[in-house]
MISEMI-204678 format. One record per residue (C-alpha): residue number from 1; residue in one letter; x, y, z. Coordinates in steps of 0.02 Angstrom, whole numbers, plus 50000, padded with zeros to 5 digits. Each point is the difference from the previous one (the first is absolute). Layout:
BEGIN
R;num;residu;x;y;z
R;NUM;A;X;Y;Z;
...
END
This chain:
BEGIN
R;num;residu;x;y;z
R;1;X;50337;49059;50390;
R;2;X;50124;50085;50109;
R;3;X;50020;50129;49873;
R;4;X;49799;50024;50001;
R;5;X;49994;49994;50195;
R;6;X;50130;50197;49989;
R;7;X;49848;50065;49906;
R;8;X;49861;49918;50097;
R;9;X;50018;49987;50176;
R;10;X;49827;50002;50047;
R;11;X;49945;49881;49851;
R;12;X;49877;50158;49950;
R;13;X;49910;50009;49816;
R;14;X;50021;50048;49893;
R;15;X;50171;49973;49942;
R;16;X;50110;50023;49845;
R;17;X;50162;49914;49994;
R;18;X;50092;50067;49867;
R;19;X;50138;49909;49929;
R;20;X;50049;49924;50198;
R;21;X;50104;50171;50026;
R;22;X;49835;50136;50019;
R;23;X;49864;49966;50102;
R;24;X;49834;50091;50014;
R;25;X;49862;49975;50149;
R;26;X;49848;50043;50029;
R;27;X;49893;50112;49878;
R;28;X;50131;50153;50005;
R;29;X;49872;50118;50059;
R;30;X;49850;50017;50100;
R;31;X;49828;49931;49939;
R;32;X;49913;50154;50091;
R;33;X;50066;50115;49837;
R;34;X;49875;49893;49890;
R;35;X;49864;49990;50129;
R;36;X;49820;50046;49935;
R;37;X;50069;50028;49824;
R;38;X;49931;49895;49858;
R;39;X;50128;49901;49873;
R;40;X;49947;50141;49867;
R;41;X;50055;50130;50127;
R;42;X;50155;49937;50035;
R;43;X;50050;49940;49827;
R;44;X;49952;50193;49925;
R;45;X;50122;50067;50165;
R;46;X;50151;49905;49903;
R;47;X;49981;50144;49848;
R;48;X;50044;50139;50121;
R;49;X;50194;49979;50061;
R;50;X;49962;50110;50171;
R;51;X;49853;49898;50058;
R;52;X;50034;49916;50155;
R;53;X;49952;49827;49943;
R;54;X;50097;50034;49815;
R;55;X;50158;50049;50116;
R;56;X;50002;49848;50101;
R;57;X;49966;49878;49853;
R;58;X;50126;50078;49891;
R;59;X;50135;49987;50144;
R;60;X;49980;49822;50029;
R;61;X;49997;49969;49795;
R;62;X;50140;50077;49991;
R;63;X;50075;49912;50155;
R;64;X;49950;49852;49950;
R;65;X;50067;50025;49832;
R;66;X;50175;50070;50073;
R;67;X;50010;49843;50079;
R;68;X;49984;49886;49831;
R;69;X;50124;50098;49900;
R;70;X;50119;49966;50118;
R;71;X;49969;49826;50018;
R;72;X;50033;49999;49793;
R;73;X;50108;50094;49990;
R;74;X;49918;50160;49926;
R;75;X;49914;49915;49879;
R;76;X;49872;50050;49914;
R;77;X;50133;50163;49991;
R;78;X;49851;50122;49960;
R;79;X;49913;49943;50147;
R;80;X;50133;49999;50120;
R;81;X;50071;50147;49958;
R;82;X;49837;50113;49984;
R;83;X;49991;50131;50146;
R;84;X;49883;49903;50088;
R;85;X;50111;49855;50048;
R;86;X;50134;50086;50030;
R;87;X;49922;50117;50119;
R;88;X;49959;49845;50080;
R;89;X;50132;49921;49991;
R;90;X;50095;50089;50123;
R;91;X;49872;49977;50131;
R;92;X;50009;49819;49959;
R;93;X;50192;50011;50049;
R;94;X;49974;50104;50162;
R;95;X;49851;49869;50050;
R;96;X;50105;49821;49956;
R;97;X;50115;50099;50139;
R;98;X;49862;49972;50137;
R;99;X;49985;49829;50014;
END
């Protein structure tokens, strides 16, 4: 729980624990980017890599995904090691320095 409580401090939600050493709060960006767009909208946005909306999904994926392969490890290799993640995972490594 103390572990949880570094990544939480205001008890917020959403939250993503991953593995007890990653932590992720809150929705990652702000609602207002999806305001007055329909689900079809915003799910046709995530073809196009320099929409807004694609940009921000993507990075938190990826993030998010960072954050698993090195929990295992790497593993699944092809994942973890696709440009994505390891884009990401650098910023993962610069962020774990904040807390």
């Amino acid at each position: 729980m103390r572990r949880w409580n570094s990544f939480d401090r205001q008890g917020e939600t959403p939250a993503v624990d991953v593995g007890g050493d990653y932590g992720f709060v809150n929705s990652a960006f702000s609602p207002g980017i999806l305001a007055h767009k329909t689900w079809s909208q915003i799910a046709g946005s995530l073809a196009h890599p320099r929409n807004p909306i694609a940009r921000r999904v993507d990075g938190l994926a990826n993030l998010l995904t960072a954050a698993i392969c090195k929990v295992t490890r790497g593993r699944p290799m092809s994942v973890c090691r696709s440009r994505g993640p390891l884009t990401a995972s650098a910023r993962l490594a610069r962020a774990a320095h904040i807390h």
